[in-house]
C-alpha positions in Angstrom: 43.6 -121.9 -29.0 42.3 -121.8 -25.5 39.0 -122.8 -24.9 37.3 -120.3 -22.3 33.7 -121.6 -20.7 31.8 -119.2 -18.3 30.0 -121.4 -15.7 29.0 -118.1 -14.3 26.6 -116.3 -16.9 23.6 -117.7 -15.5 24.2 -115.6 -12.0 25.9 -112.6 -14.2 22.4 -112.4 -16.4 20.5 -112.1 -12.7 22.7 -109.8 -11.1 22.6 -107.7 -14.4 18.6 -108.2 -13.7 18.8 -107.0 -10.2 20.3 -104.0 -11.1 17.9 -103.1 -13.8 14.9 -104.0 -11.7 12.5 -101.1 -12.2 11.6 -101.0 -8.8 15.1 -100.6 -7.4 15.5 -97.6 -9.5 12.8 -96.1 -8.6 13.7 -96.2 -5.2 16.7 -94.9 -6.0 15.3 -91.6 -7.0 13.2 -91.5 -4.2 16.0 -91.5 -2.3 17.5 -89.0 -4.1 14.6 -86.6 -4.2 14.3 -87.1 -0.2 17.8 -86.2 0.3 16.7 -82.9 -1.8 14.4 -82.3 0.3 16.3 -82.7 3.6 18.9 -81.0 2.0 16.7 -77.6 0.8 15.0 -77.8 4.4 18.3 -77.0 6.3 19.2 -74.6 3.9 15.5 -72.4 4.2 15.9 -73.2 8.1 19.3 -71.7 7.8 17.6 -68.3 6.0 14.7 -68.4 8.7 17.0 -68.2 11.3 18.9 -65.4 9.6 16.4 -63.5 9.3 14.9 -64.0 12.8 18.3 -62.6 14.2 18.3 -59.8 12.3 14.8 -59.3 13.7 16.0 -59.5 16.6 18.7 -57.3 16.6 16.7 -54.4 14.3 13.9 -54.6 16.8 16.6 -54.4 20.1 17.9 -51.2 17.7 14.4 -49.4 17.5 14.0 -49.7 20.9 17.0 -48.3 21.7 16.6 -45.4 19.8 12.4 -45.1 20.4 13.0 -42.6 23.3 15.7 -40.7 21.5 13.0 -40.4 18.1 10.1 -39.4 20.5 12.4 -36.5 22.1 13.8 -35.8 18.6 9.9 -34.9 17.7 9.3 -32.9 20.6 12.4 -30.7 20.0 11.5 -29.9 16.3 8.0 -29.4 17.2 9.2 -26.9 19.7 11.5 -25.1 17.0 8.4 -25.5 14.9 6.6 -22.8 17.4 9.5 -20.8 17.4 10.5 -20.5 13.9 6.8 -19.8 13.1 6.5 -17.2 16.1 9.5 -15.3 14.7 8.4 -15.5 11.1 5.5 -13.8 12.2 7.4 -11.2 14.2 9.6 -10.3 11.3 7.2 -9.8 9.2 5.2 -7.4 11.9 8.9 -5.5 12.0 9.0 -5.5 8.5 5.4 -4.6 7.5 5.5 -2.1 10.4 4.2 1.9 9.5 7.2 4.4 10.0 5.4 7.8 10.6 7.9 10.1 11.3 8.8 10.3 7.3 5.4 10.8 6.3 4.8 13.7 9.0 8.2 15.3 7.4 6.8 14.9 4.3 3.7 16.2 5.0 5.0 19.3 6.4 6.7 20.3 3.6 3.7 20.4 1.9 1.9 22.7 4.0 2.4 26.3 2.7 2.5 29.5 4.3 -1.4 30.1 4.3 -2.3 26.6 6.3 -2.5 26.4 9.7 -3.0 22.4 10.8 -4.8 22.2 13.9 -5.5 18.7 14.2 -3.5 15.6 12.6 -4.5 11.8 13.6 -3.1 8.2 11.9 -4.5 4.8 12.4 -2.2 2.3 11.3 -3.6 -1.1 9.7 -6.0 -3.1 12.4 -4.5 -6.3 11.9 -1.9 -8.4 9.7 -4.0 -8.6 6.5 -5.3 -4.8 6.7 -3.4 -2.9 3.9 -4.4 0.6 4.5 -4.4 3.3 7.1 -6.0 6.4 7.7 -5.1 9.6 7.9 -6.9 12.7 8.7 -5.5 15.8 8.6 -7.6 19.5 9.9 -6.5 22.9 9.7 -7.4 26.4 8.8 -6.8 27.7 5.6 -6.4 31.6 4.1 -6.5 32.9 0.7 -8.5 35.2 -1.1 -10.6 32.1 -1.7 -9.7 29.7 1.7 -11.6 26.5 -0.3 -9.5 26.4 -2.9 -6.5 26.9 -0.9 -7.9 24.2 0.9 -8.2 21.8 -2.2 -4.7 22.5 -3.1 -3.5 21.3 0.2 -5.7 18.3 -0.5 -3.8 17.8 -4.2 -0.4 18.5 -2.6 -0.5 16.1 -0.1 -1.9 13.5 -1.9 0.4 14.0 -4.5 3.4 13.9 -2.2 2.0 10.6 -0.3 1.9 9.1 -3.2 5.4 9.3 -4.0 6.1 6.8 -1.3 2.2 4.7 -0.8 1.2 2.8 -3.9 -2.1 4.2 -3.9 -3.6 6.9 -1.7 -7.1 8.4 -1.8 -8.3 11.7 0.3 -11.5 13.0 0.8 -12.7 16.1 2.4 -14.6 15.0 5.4 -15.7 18.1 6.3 -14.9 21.9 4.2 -16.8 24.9 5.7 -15.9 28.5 5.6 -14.8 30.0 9.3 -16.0 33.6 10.5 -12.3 34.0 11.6 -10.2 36.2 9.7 -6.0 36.6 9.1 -3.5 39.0 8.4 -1.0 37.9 6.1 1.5 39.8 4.3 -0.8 43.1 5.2 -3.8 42.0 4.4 -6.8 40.7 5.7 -8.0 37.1 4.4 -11.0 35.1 4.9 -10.3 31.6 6.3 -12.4 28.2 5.8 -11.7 25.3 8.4 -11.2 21.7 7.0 -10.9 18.2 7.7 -9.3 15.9 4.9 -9.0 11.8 5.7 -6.6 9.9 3.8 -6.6 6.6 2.9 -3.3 5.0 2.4 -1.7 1.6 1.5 1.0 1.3 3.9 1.7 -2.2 2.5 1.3 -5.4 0.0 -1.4 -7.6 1.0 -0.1 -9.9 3.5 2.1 -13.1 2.6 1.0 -16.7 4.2 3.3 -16.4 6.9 3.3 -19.9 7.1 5.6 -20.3 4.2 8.9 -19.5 6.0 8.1 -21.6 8.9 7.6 -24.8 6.5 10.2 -23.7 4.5 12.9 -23.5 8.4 11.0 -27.0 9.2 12.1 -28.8 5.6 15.4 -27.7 7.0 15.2 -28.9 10.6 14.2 -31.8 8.8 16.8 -32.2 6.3 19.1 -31.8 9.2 17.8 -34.6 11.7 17.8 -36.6 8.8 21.3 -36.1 7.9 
């Protein structure tokens, strides 16, 4: 059997030492958390300068299109006036008093012993009026002329109300007239009157500003889009 002798343990059990040293190791991992450190460094200097370009580039973008926003805002306040003027116009057209159907209908409530002599309409002063006046004076005939005169009253108000929502009349002024008639052959006192009506001509009036918000949402929408 062989005899084996290791002259060399003594330097083996100092390099084993060496390696083990506490101090080595611990420079060791100081190394390796430096090398972390580099390492993450780069890598977050990498991100910065990512982001920097796009920066760049988003900023070089805005001012690009800056002018084109600011004329974009100037247009669709413009429409803005003009949507809102011709909301406002539309409703004026629609909301507008036609009087040529009230006159006819008027008319064919006047009988046979009226005479109108005088017939006057204001329509409503302004957009939010509802109402409007109408005064109507004549001379009636009949064996008793005020009563004729308050059936005119109930016939017309009657027939205005078939196309007004509500209508009031009045007699502004009812007197009896030394003038006298002939109708159907006979002779007939007369009394002259003056009856106002009040009328509403329409609804009371809509925020006109809700179309025009409702046409800018659009104009909106489609800039956006």
């Amino acid at each position: 059997m062989p005899l084996h002798v290791n002259l060399y343990h003594e330097i083996q059990r100092q390099e084993l030492a060496r390696q083990r040293d506490p101090l080595r190791l611990g420079m060791l991992a100081v190394l390796v958390i430096a090398i972390g450190f580099v390492v993450n460094y780069f890598i977050v200097m990498e991100r910065g300068h990512s982001v920097a370009v796009r920066y760049n580039t988003l900023n070089d973008e805005w001012t690009e299109l800056q002018p084109k926003a600011t004329a974009a805002k100037s247009r669709q306040d413009e429409l803005n006036s003009e949507i809102a003027a011709s909301a406002a116009m539309m409703q004026s057209v629609e909301s507008r008093l036609l009087w040529a159907p009230v006159l006819d209908e008027i008319l064919k409530t006047v009988p046979r012993t009226v005479q109108l002599t005088h017939l006057s309409a204001e329509a409503p002063s302004n957009d939010k009026a509802t109402n409007s006046t109408l005064s109507v004076s004549g001379l009636s005939s009949a064996v008793e002329p005020r009563k004729e005169a308050e059936n005119l009253r109930m016939a017309m108000g009657a027939s205005l109300g078939k196309k007004f929502k509500h209508v009031a009349s009045v007699f502004k002024s009812l007197d009896d007239s030394d003038q006298y008639v002939m109708l159907d052959g006979r002779r007939l006192p007369t009394a002259s009157f003056t009856i106002d009506f009040d009328v509403q001509v329409r609804d009371a009036a809509s925020d006109p500003a809700a179309p025009a918000a409702a046409a800018t949402r659009r104009v909106k929408e489609g800039a956006a889009e």
